[in-house]
Structures are given as C-alpha cells and as structure tokens.
N, C-alpha and C positions, 0 to 999 in steps of 0.2 A: 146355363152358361158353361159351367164345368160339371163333367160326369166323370169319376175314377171307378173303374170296374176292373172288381177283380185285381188287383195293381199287388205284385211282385218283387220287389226290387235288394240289392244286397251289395256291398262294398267288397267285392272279392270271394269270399268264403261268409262271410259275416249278414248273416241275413237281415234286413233293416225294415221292409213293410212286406207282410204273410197276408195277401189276400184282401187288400184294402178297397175299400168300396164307400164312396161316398158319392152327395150330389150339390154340388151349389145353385139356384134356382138364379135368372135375369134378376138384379134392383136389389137383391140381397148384402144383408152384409153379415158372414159367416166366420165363427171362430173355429181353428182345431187348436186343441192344447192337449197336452200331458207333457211330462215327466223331462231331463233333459235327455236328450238323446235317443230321444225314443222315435225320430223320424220325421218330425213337421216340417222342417226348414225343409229336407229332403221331398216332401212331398210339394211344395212350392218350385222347389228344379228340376222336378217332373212334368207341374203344370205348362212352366217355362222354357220345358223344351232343351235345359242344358244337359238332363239326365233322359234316358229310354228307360220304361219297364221292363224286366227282365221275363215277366207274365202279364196279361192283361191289355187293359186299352185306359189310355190318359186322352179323354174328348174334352178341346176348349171350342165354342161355339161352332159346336158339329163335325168340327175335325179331328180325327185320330191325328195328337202329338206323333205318336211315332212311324207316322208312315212319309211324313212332311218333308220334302226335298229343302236346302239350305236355302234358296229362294225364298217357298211358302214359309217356312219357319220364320225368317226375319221379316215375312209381312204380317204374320199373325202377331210376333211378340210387337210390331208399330203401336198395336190396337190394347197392348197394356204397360199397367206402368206400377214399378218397384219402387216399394220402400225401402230401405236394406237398415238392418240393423244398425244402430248408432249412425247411421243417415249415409254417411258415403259421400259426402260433399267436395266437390275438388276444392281442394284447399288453396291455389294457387290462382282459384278463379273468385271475383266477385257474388255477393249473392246474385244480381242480378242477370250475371254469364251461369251460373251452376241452372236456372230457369231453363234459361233461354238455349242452353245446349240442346236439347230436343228438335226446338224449335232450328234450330239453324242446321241440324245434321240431318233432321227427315222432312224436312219443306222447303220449297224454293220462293215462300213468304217475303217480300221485302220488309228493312230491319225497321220500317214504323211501325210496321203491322205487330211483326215480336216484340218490339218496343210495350204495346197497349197489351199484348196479351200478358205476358211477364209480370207487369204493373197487376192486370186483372187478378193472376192467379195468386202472384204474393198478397193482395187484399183479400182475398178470400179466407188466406190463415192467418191475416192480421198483419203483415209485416210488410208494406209494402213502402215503408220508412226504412227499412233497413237494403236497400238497392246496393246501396255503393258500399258496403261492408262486407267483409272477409269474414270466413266461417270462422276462423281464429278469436274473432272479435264479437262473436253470439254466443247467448246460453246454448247449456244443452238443450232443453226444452224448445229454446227457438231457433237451432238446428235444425231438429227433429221436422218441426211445420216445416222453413222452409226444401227438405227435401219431400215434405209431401206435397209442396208447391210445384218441385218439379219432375213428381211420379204424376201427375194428372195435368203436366203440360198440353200435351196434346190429346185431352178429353177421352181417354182409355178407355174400351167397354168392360175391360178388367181389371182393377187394383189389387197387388197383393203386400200386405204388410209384412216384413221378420222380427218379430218383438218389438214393434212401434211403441212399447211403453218402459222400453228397460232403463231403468238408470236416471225416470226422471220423477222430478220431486211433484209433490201431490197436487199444484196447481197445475202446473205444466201438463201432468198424466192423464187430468183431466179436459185440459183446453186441447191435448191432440186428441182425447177421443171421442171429443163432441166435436171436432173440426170434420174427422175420418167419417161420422154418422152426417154429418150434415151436406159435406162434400157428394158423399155419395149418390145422397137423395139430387142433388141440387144435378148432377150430370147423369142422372139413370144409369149408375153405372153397376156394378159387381165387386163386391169386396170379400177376401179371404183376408184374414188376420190367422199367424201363429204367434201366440201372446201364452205368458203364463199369471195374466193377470186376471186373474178371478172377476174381484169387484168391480173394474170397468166394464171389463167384456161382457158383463152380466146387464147393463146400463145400454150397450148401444148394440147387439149385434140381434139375428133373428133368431139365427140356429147355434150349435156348437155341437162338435166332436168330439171324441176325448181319445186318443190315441196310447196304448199303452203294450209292451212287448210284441209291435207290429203291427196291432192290429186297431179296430174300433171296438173299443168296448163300453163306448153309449154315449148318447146323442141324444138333444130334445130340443125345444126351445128354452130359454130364460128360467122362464117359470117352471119348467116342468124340470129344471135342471138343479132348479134349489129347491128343490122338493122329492127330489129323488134318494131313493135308499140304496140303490146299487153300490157295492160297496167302493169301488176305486174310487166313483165321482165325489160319494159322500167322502172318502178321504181327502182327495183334493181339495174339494170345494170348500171343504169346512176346515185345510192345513192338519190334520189331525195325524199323530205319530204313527197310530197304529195303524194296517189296514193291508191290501194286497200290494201296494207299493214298496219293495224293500229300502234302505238307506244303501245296502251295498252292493255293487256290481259283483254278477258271478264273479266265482274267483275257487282255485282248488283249498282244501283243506287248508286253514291259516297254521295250527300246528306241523304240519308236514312242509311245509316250506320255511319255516323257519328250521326243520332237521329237530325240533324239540318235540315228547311225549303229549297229548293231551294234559295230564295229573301237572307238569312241571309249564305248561302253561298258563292252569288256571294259576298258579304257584308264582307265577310271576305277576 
C-alpha cells in the first residue's frame, strides 16, 4: 500500500529523514515511533502528499506522491482518512455534522443515506448516542473515537493515526486501540500509526519502525520487537535512562555560552 524509498527530506537547512526507506504491506496495521522530533508526523505529510521529498520516491497504492498533479492528489487523499492529533473536531459543529462532513463535501449521497451511514460509523466506536452533542460536551477519550468515526467515513483504503493515544487515560487508550485494530480488519483497510506508546502498539499492530536521527534504525514485528537487544529499541521499549538516545538536543558548549570557564562552572 505505501512504499517510502529512499526518502530525503529537511526544513530549510535542517535535515529531518537521511535516506528513509520503509514498506507498509495492504490489511496491515503499522507503527513508526521514536523520539520527539525525530520526524514521524513528517513522514505522515509525505505520505499525504502536503510535503514532497526532497530525494527519493513516496508510493501510496502505486503512485509516486510527488509526481501527482493538484487533481490526482486530491483524488488519492478521497481514498484516506486522518486522525490528527488530539482529534481536530470542529467545535462549532455537532458530533453528528463533524461525521458527516466527508460525507457531504465528497458525495452527492442524499442526506438519509448520510443520515444511516453516520449513525453506522459512530456505532462502530460506540458512540452513536452521542449525535447531537458538541465536542465541548465529550471526554477526551470519546473525542478521540468519535474523530476516528469520521477519519473512516468514507471507508479509506488508507488510515493514518498522529498519536491517537496521547493524553488519554488508560481505559480510553485502550478502547481506541482495540477500536483502530478492529476497525481496520472490519474495512480491509491499511493503518499507519505514529504513537509513542510502547504497550498498546505492542497489542495491536503487525510491524513497527523505530525512527531515530533520521533514519530507521530497526524494525520487526511485536515479538521480535520485545525481544530484541538492539540498543536504541531496547532503550525505548524498556524507558530505560541510559542508551543511544541522549536527554539533550545538540547544542554548542553550555560553558561557552554562558561567557563562564569549565572549573567555575562545575563551581557553580
């Protein structure tokens, strides 16, 4: 479904993914995680087409991203559907208009037809009690679902998550990530998550990446992911202080910028 070969890309002068290469397989459902800033979210606005590689080739179901005229582009992103971080709900609209927006901007569906689909998709994550309430008026947790209600409005052969697990408490984190495994199976679709959650991702996904100063530096499935000795993943996976992940971003000498000696640093 998506192939990244080779992938390039950099904010200006500030180089962000060195030669990135990965594959998401049809019916899968795929994590990449590391560190913050190490480029996930970035490689999600590659797949979607709002960023070009600066080297390489970004393929979602056989098409080179960046060769796509403004046309094809917006008929490829029809065929997927965002989750966006802390959900992205119009706030000014009902839950059951935040659904149905899809539905109304890329179909020419009459509105009973939206009506029953809406209704379908919000019982799919359970909430289909919650219609005529404002996102104001939801937990975060059932935020969260109902924007995954309406990232797979119109049945996407793509889903991509941006930390579909931040900020929610442990039932909730749980009910969206068996919703995201079930969801997917239930529409044959494709799932990409970038998550920094270890112990879910670990529960529902097939594969996982680990992105770190650019690049991949290891990959396996589940299993062969908690079991691995590599050191970055063994860092991550197990939270552990020590390892090739520093706490601090480059930065030039901390005594030299302060104008003070090393001796009269440690001194302070």
């Amino acid at each position: 479904m998506v192939e990244i070969d080779n992938v390039d890309f950099a904010y200006g002068k500030r180089a962000i993914l060195k030669g990135i290469s990965l594959n998401v397989p049809k019916g899968k459902v795929v994590a990449i995680m590391g560190g913050s800033g190490c480029g996930k979210t970035t490689l999600l606005r590659l797949i979607g087409g709002q960023l070009i590689a600066s080297k390489g080739r970004v393929l979602v179901g056989g098409q080179d991203v960046g060769t796509l005229d403004a046309e094809a582009m917006y008929a490829m992103r029809r065929k997927m559907g965002m989750l966006f971080q802390f959900g992205a709900l119009f706030t000014d609209m009902s839950v059951f208009d935040n659904v149905a927006f899809q539905l109304r901007e890329h179909t020419d569906l009459p509105e009973e037809m939206i009506r029953d689909l809406v209704l379908m998709k919000l019982d799919a994550v359970g909430l289909r009690g919650t219609a005529k309430l404002f996102p104001a008026e939801l937990s975060g947790g059932m935020a969260r679902r109902v924007a995954l209600a309406r990232a797979v409005a119109l049945d996407p052969m793509l889903i991509m998550y941006d930390e579909p697990f931040a900020g929610l408490d442990p039932i909730s984190l749980a009910v969206v990530g068996q919703t995201i495994r079930r969801l997917n199976d239930a529409l044959g679709a494709t799932s990409i998550l970038v998550t920094h959650d270890v112990v879910e991702s670990l529960q529902i996904v097939d594969y996982l990446y680990f992105v770190s100063g650019g690049k991949i530096v290891g990959h396996g499935t589940p299993d062969e992911i908690r079991n691995s000795e590599e050191p970055f993943i063994r860092q991550f996976v197990r939270a552990e202080l020590d390892g090739p992940t520093p706490f601090h971003y480059p930065a030039g000498d901390y005594a030299n910028e302060l104008g003070l000696s090393p001796a009269a640093l440690r001194a302070k």
